[in-house]
C-alpha positions in Angstrom: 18.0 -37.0 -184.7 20.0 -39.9 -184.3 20.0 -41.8 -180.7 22.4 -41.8 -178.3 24.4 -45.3 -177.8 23.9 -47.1 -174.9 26.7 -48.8 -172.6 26.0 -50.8 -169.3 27.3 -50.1 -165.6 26.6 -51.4 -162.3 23.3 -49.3 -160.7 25.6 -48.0 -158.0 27.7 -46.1 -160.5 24.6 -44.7 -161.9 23.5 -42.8 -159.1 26.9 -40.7 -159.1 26.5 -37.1 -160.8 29.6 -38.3 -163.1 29.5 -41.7 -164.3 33.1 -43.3 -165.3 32.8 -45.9 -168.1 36.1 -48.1 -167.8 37.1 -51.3 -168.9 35.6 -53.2 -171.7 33.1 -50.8 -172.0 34.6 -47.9 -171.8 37.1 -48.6 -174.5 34.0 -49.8 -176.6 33.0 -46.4 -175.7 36.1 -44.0 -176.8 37.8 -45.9 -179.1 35.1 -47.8 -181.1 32.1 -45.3 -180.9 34.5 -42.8 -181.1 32.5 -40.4 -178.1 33.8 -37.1 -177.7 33.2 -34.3 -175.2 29.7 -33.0 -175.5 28.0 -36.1 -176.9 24.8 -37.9 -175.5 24.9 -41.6 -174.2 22.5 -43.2 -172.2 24.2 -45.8 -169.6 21.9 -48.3 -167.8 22.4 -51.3 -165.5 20.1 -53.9 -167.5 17.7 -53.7 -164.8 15.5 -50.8 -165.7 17.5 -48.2 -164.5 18.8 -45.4 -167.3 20.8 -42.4 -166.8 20.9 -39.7 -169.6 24.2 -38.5 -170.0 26.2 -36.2 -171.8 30.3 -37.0 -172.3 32.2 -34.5 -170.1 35.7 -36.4 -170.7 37.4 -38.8 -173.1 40.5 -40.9 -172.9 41.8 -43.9 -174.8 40.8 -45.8 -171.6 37.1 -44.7 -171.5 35.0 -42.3 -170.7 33.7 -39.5 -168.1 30.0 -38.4 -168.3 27.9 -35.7 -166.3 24.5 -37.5 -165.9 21.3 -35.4 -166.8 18.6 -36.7 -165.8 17.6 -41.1 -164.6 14.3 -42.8 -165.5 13.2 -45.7 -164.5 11.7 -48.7 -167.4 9.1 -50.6 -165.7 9.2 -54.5 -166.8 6.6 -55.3 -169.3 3.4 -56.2 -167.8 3.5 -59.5 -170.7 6.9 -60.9 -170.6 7.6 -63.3 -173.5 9.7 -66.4 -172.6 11.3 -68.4 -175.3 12.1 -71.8 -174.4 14.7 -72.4 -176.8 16.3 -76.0 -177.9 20.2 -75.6 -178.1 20.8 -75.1 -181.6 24.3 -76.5 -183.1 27.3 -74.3 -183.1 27.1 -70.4 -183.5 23.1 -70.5 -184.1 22.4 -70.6 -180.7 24.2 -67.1 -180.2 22.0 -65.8 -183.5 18.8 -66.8 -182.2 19.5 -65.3 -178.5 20.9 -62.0 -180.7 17.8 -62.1 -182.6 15.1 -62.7 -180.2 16.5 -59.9 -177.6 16.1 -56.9 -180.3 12.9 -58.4 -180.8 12.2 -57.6 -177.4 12.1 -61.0 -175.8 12.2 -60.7 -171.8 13.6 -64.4 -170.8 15.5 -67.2 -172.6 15.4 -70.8 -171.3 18.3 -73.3 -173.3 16.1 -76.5 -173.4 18.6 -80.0 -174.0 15.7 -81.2 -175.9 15.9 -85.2 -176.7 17.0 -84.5 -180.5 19.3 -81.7 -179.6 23.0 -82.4 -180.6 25.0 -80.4 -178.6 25.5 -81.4 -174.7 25.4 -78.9 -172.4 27.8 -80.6 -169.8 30.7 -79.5 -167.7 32.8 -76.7 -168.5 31.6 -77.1 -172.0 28.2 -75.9 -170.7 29.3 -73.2 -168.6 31.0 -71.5 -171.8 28.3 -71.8 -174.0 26.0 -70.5 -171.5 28.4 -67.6 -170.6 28.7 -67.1 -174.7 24.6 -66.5 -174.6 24.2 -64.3 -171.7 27.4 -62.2 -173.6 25.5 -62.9 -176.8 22.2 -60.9 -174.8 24.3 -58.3 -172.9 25.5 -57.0 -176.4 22.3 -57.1 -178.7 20.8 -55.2 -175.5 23.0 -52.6 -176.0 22.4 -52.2 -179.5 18.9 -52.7 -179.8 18.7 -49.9 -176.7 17.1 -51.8 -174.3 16.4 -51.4 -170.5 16.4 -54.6 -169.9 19.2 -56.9 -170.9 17.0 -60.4 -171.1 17.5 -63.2 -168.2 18.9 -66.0 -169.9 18.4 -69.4 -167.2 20.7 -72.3 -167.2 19.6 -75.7 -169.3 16.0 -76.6 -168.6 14.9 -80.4 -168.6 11.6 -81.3 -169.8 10.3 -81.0 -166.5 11.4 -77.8 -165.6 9.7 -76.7 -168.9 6.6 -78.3 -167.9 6.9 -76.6 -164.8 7.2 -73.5 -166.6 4.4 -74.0 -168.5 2.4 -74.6 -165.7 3.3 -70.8 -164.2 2.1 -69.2 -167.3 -0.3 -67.3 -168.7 -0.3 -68.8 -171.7 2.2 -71.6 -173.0 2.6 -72.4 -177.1 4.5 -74.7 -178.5 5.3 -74.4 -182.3 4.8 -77.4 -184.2 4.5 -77.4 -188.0 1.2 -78.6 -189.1 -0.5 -77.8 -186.3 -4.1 -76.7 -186.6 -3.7 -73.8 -184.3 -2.6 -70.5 -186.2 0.1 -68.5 -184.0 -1.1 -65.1 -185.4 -4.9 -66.0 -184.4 -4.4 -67.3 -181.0 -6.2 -65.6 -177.9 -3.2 -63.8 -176.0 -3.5 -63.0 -171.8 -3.1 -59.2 -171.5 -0.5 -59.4 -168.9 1.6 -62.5 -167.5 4.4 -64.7 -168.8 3.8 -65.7 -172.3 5.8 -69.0 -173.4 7.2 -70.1 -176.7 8.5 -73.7 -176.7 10.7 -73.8 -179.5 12.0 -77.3 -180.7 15.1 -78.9 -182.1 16.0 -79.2 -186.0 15.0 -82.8 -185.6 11.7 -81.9 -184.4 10.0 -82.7 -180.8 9.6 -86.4 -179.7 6.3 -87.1 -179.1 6.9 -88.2 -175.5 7.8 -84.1 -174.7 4.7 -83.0 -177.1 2.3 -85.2 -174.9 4.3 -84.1 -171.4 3.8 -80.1 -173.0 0.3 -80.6 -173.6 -0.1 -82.3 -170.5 1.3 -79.2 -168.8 -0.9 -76.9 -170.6 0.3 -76.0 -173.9 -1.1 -75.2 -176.6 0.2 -76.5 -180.2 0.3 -73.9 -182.8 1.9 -73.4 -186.2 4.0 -70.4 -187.7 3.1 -71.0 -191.4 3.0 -73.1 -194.0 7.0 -73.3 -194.0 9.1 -75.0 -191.8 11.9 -72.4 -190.0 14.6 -73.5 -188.7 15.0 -73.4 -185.1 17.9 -70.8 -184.8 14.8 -68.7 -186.2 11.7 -69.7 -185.4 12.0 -67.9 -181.8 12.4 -64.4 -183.0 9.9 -64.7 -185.9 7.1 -66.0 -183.0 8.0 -63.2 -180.4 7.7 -61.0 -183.2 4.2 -62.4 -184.5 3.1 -61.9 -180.5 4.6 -58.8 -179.5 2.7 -57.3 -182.5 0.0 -58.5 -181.2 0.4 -57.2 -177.8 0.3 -53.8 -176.7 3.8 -53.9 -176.2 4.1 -52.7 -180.1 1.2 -50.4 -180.3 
């Protein structure tokens, strides 16, 4: 059987026998998806919380629907974080896509030295808007419970810092002698993916990584590019991980 869409609403909302679906999302909901009286949706706040609903009412301005039954999605006892470096024009938006139906928990925008694209002003605020959007949506259609915390623009030292927190800290790095897929992975924790620019790391931030506690590892023999190389490393982990078995 096919599964029931998913739409987002605040958790208040959720604990009402009848949830109303307006706005953005409720016309998503009638006049996109189409919904009708007597259809299954499941509407969650993002934060764990899911209702199981069935559509009691439709209009062309949303929707009506009798809740079921709630559950609650525990977080994952291994969070993956990917530190990502901003990636020119729409790719950043691909990769955050990407990497949240992958199942990644947090993204960090790094302004890595060789990024091109400045994060500053009201410049920055949109672009960081457009990814959080960018995460809100692939949520939704990858049926997740959790819609994936995406943090303002890190610095090099609040990476390190992050590094420091973790369980375990990689950074990819072509070439190195470190093999992503054969790494020794913490059972529960923050796992974190330091992902670098098209132009590569400098080697000032790969000493400062390593220095924090990092560990170099390689995805392959190819290069990926950046936009990429995120979701294709959460993926090699979360295989990995009980998570996906």
């Amino acid at each position: 059987m096919p599964q029931p869409p998913v739409f987002f609403a605040d958790r208040a909302e959720l604990q009402r026998d009848v949830v109303v679906l307006s706005g953005a999302e409720g016309r998503h909901a009638a006049t996109v998806r189409r919904l009708r009286p007597g259809e299954r949706a499941d509407v969650g706040d993002g934060a764990g919380l899911v209702a199981e609903c069935v559509v009691a009412a439709a209009g062309p301005g949303g929707l009506e629907l009798s809740v079921r039954a709630r559950r609650e999605v525990p977080r994952p006892g291994l969070a993956v974080t990917v530190v990502q470096a901003i990636p020119k024009g729409d790719r950043g938006e691909l990769a955050v896509e990407e990497m949240t139906e992958v199942g990644v928990d947090r993204i960090v925008p790094w302004a890595a030295a060789r990024c091109v694209p400045v994060w500053q002003g009201e410049r920055g605020e949109r672009s960081l808007a457009k990814w959080r959007l960018t995460a809100r949506e692939a949520a939704k259609q990858s049926r997740r419970a959790w819609i994936p915390e995406v943090t303002g623009p890190a610095s090099v030292r609040q990476v390190c810092q992050a590094i420091m927190k973790a369980a375990c800290a990689i950074v990819l790095e072509p070439g190195a002698a470190a093999s992503l897929g054969r790494l020794p992975l913490p059972d529960s924790g923050d796992l974190l993916v330091v992902v670098g620019p098209e132009g590569g790391i400098t080697e000032q931030e790969s000493v400062a990584f390593h220095q924090a506690g990092a560990t170099a590892a390689s995805l392959g023999p190819t290069v990926l590019r950046t936009s990429t190389a995120g979701t294709v490393a959460a993926a090699v982990l979360l295989s990995r991980s009980a998570r996906w078995t």
